[in-house]
Each structure stands twice: as structure tokens, then as C-alpha cells.
TIMAR-335265 format. One line per field, with one value per residue (C-alpha): x, y, z. Coordinates in steps of 0.25 Angstrom, whole numbers, plus 5000, padded with zeros to 4 digits. Layout:
// residues N
x: [X/...]
y: [Y/...]
z: [Z/...]
//
This chain:
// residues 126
x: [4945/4948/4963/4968/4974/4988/4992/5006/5008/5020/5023/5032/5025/5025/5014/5005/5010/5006/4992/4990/4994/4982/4972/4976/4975/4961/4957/4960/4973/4985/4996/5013/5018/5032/5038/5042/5040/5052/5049/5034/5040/5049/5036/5028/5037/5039/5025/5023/5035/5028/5016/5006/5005/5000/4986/4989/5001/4999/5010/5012/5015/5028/5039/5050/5063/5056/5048/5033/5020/5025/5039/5033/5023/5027/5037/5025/5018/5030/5030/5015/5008/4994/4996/4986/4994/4987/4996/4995/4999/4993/4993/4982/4984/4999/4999/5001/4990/4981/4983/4986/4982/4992/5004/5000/4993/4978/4974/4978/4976/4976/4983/4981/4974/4960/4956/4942/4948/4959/4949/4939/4953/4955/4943/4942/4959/4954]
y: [5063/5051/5048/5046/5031/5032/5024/5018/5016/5008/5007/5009/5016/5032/5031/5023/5030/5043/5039/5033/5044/5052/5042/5040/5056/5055/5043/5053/5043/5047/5042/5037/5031/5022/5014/5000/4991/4996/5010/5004/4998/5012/5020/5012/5011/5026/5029/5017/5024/5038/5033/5036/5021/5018/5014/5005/5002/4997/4992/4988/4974/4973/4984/4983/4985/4985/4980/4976/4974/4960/4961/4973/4968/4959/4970/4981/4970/4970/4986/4986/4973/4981/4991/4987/4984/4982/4976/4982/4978/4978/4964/4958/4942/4944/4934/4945/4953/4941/4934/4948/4946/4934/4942/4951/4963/4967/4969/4974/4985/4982/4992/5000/5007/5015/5023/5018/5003/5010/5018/5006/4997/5009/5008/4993/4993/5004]
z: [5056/5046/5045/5030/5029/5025/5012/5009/4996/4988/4975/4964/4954/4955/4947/4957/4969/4960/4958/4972/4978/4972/4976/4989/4992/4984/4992/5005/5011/5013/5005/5006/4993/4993/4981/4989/5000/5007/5007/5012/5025/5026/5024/5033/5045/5045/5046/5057/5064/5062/5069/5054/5049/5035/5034/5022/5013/4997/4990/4977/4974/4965/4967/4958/4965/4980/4988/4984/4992/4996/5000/5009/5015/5025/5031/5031/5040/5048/5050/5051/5051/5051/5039/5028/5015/5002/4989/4976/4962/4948/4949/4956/4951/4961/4973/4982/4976/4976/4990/4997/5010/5009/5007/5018/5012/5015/5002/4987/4977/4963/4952/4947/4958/4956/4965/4968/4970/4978/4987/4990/4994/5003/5010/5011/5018/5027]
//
């Protein structure tokens, strides 16, 4: 039996966690959503504790009012240094999106997202 890869999600647009949402579950993985950094390490070390570890965690790049991909990523390391981590944004020309590997991330994801490009990411992180 295959075991569906669990996804953390961060961002702080509704309308992309909306729309995610769906094309995770289309995708077949399973899916938690969050709106900032902190609530990524909150997230992330109750499920380390629970013994059910995320898969993979994306986050978006810029938060307003919170935590961003790179304030959280070195923390997230310190919780799980072996968790895949992918940064996302609509801006591709960003250091951090640029020189991602750099910054501590093992790869990107560009918005907004398709689901094809979304799905061929997928396969290529797992």
C-alpha cells in the first residue's frame, strides 16, 4: 500500500490555500494549511511530537505581518533538519527564489501555481 505524502502548506492568502487545497486532494496527497512561519514551526513540531512528520513543507516567500519562507526556514531546520522545504512566491527574479538552495530551501515553486507544473514538482521532490 502506497502512503500519501503529507504536505504543509503556508501562506497568507485564503484564496491560495483555497485553491491548493483542491489540487492536492486531486493530486492524491494529503494536505495541512497554516497562514505564518510561526504557526509552521507550531505545526511542524506537533506532528514531529505525534510521530506523523510532514513529507514536505512550502511556504510562501513574503508574509505581511509574520513570518516568511526565510525567517522560517532556518528554525524548521532546527525542528527537522531532513524535511524537504520548497519556497514559493510570484516573484521568480528574488534572491531567495534565485539562489534557493543557498538560503536553505531544496527547491521553489513559482505562482501562481498550475496544477501540471505543481504535480511534475511533486514527483521530481518525492
Amino acid at each position: 500500500m502506497v502512503t500519501k505524502k503529507k504536505i504543509l502548506l503556508m501562506d497568507d492568502d485564503q484564496i491560495v490555500i483555497d485553491v491548493c487545497r483542491e489540487m492536492f486532494e486531486n493530486l492524491g496527497y494529503t494536505a495541512e494549511f497554516v497562514y505564518n512561519g510561526q504557526e509552521v514551526l507550531e505545526t511542524l513540531k506537533t506532528a514531529q511530537n505525534e510521530g506523523a512528520p510532514f513529507d514536505l513543507v512550502i511556504m510562501d516567500l513574503t508574509v505581511p505581518d509574520g513570518m516568511g519562507a526565510e525567517e522560517t526556514i532556518k528554525p524548521l531546520r532546527e525542528i527537522d533538519h531532513d524535511v524537504k522545504a520548497l519556497v514559493s512566491s510570484g516573484f521568480s527574479y528574488d534572491s531567495v527564489m534565485v539562489d534557493y538552495k543557498k538560503f536553505g530551501f531544496n527547491g521553489t515553486i513559482e505562482k501562481p501555481y498550475k496544477l501540471d507544473e505543481l504535480d511534475e514538482i511533486l514527483q521530481a521532490i518525492f
